[in-house]
C-alpha positions in Angstrom: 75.1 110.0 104.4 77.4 112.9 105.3 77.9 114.0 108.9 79.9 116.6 110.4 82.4 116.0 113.0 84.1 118.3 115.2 88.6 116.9 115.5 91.2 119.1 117.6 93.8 118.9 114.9 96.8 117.1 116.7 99.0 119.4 115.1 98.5 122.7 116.4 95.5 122.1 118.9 92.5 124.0 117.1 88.9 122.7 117.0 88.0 122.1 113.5 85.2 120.4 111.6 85.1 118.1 109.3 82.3 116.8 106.5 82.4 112.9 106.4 80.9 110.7 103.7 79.8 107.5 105.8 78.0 105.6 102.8 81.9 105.0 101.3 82.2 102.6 104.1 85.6 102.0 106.0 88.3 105.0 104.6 91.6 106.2 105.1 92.2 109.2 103.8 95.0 112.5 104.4 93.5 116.1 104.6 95.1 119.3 105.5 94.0 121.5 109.0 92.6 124.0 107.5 94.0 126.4 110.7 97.8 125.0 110.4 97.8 123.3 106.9 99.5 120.3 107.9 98.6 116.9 106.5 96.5 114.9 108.5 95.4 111.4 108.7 92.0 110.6 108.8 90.5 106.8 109.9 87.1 106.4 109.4 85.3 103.2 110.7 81.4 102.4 109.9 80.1 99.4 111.2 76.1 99.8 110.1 75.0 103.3 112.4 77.6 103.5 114.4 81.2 104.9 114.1 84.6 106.0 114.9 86.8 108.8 113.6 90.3 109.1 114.2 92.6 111.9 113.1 96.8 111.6 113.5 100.0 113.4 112.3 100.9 112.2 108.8 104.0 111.5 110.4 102.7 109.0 113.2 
């Protein structure tokens, strides 16, 4: 199950998307913005259909 989600990348502010996998279950994860290329932490939650996506400095 991949979905797409739209982020602003706490960082420098930008809209970005990103291309989840929510059939890996709960997942914490660091990507770069691909705008600013700083690392970013990414907190995915699935709990059955629904969930939550939160996105942080790597240094929060």
């Amino acid at each position: 199950m991949l979905e797409m989600q739209s982020y602003q990348c706490p960082c420098c502010g930008e809209t970005v998307e990103a291309l989840l996998d929510l059939s890996a279950g709960d997942q914490q994860y660091i990507e770069d913005c691909p705008v600013c290329c700083r690392p970013l932490l990414f907190e995915l939650h699935t709990d059955g259909v629904d969930w939550t996506l939160a996105v942080r400095r790597e240094d929060d």
